[in-house]
C-alpha positions in Angstrom: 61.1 -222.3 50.7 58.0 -224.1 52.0 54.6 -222.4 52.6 53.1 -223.3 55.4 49.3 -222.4 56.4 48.3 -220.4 60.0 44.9 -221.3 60.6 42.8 -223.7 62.4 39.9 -223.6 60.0 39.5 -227.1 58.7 37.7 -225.2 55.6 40.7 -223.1 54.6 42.9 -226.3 55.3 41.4 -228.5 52.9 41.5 -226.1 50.7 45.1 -225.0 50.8 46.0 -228.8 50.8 43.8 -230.0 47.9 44.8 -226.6 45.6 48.2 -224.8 47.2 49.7 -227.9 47.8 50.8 -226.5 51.3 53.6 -227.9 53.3 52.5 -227.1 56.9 50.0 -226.4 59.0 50.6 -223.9 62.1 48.0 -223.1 64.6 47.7 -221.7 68.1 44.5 -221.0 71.0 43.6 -217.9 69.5 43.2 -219.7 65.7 41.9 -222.6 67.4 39.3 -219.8 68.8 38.2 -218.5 65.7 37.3 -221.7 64.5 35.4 -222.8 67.5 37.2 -225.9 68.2 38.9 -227.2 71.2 42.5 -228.7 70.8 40.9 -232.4 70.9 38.0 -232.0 68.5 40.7 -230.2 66.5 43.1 -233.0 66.8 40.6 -235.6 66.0 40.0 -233.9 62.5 43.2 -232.9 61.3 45.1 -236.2 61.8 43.2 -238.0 58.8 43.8 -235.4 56.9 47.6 -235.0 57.0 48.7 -238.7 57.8 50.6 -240.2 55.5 52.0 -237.0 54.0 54.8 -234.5 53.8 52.7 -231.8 55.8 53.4 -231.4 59.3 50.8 -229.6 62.4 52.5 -227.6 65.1 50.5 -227.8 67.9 50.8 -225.6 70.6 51.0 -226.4 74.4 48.8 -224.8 77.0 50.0 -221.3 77.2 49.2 -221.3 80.9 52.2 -224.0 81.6 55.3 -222.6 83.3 56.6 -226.0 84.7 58.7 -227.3 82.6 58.0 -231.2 83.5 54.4 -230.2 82.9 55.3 -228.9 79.5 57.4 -231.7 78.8 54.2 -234.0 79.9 52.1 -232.0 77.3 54.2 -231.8 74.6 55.2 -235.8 74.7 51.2 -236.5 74.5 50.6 -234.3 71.8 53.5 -235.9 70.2 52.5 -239.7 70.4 49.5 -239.0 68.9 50.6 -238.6 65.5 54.2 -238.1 63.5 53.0 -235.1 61.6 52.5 -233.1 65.1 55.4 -230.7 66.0 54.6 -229.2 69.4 54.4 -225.4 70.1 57.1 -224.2 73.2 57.2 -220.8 74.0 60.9 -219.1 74.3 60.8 -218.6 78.0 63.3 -220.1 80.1 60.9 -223.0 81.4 60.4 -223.5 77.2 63.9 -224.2 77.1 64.4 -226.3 79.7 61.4 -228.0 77.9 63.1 -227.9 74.6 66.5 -229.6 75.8 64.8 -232.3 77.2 62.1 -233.6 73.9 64.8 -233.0 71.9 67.1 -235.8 73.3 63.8 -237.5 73.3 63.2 -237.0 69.3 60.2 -235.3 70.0 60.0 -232.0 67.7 59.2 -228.8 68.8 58.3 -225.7 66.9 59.9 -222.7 69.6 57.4 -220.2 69.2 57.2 -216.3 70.0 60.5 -215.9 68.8 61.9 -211.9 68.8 65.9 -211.7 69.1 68.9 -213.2 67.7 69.9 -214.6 71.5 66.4 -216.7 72.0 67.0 -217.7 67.8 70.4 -219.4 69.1 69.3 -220.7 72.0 66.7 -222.6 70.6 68.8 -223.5 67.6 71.8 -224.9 70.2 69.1 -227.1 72.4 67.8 -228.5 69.1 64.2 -227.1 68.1 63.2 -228.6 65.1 61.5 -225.4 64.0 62.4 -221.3 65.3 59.7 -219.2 64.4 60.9 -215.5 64.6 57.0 -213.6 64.6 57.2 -210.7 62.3 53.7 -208.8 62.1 53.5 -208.8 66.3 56.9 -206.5 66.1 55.5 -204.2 62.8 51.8 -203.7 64.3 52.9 -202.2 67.9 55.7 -199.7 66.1 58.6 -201.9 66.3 59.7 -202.1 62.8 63.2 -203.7 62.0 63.7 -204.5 57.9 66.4 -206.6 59.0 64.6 -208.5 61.9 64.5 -211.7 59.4 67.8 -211.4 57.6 69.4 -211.0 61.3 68.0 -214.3 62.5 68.3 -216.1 59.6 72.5 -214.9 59.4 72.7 -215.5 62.6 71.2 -219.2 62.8 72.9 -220.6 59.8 75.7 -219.0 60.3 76.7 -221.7 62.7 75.1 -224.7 60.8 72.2 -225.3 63.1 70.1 -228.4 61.8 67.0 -226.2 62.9 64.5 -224.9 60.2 63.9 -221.0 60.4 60.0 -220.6 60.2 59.1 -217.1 59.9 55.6 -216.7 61.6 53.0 -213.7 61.9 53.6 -212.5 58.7 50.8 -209.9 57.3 51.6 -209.3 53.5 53.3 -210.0 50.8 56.3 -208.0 51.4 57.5 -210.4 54.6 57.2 -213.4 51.6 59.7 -211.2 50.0 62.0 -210.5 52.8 61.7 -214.1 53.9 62.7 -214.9 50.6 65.7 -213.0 49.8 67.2 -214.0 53.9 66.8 -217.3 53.3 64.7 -218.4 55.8 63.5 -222.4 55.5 59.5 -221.7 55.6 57.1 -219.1 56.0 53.5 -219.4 57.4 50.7 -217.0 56.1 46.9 -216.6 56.9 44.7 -217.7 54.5 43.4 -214.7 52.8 47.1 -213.5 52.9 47.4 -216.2 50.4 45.0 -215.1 48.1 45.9 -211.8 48.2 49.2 -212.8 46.7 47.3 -214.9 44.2 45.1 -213.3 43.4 46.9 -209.7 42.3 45.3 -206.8 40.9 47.9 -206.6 37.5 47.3 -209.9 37.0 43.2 -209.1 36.8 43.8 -206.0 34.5 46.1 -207.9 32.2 43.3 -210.6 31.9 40.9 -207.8 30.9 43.2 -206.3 28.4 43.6 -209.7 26.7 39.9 -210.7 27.1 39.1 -207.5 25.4 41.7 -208.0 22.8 40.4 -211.7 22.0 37.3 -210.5 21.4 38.1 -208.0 18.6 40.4 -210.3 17.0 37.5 -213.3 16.6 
């Protein structure tokens, strides 16, 4: 599985880079918001730091955009600009008219805003280079499903897709786990999401039970 990093924060980027070794990057307008950045000051700064790696940025389209020609437009310019981008498309019909048509032209697109099996396929069939099913969005407004992932994951490779199931929105370390156990290709995380897996409480008692231990025995 690959661990991707949800954020826009240049800070919490380099970071996860330089010390998690992270795979991806995934952002959208409401991380780019929190950081304070516009999509082209963004774009200016990320691009050194991921060319000539592994580690690919899904950029996301102008939400507003419900022409698919003026997606398409988007997306290819977002695209050109560097071989690490993979451009955000919303699973809407207009997405996937969008989809069908980069995807004959190589372009690759992350489908975004992912919540049933039929848009998983659909976007799967047309040839999205990433699906990205979002799991806390479902949990936080009462809609729980503990098989949401396993469903979409089955039902994708199931059928051999070449698409790569990225689970998105995920809120703790128990959608790592069910990510984990589906299947699924990659799963992106907030920073301090991160740390709290990394940083767990047993493993900060055990160091104090050994650091106490060490002491007595010197």
């Amino acid at each position: 599985m690959l661990f991707f990093l949800d954020s826009a924060k240049l800070d919490e980027i380099e970071y996860a880079i330089k010390n998690w070794k992270i795979d991806g990057i995934t952002t959208n307008p409401k991380h780019l918001m929190t950081a304070g950045m516009k999509m082209d000051e963004f774009i200016k700064k990320i691009k050194p730091m991921v060319e000539g790696t592994h580690i690919t940025v899904s950029l996301e389209i102008d939400p507003h955009l419900q022409d698919p020609e003026k997606m398409i437009e988007q997306a290819r310019n977002l695209a050109t600009l560097s071989e690490n981008f993979v451009i955000k498309i919303p699973a809407t019909e207009p997405g996937f008219i969008a989809l069908e048509k980069l995807a004959k032209e190589n372009v690759k697109v992350n489908m975004t805003l992912i919540f049933n099996v039929l848009q998983a396929l659909q976007a799967a069939k047309l040839g999205a280079y990433y699906i990205s099913p979002f799991v806390g969005w479902k949990e936080e407004r009462g809609d729980f499903d503990k098989d949401f992932i396993a469903t979409i994951v089955k039902a994708v490779k199931n059928y051999g897709f070449k698409s790569k199931i990225l689970i998105a929105a995920v809120r703790n370390l128990k959608h790592f786990e069910e990510a984990a156990l589906a299947g699924a290709d990659i799963i992106t995380a907030g920073f301090e999401v991160y740390k709290r897996g990394f940083e767990n409480p047993y493993v900060k008692l055990g160091l104090e039970i050994f650091c106490d231990a060490w002491q007595k025995i010197q």
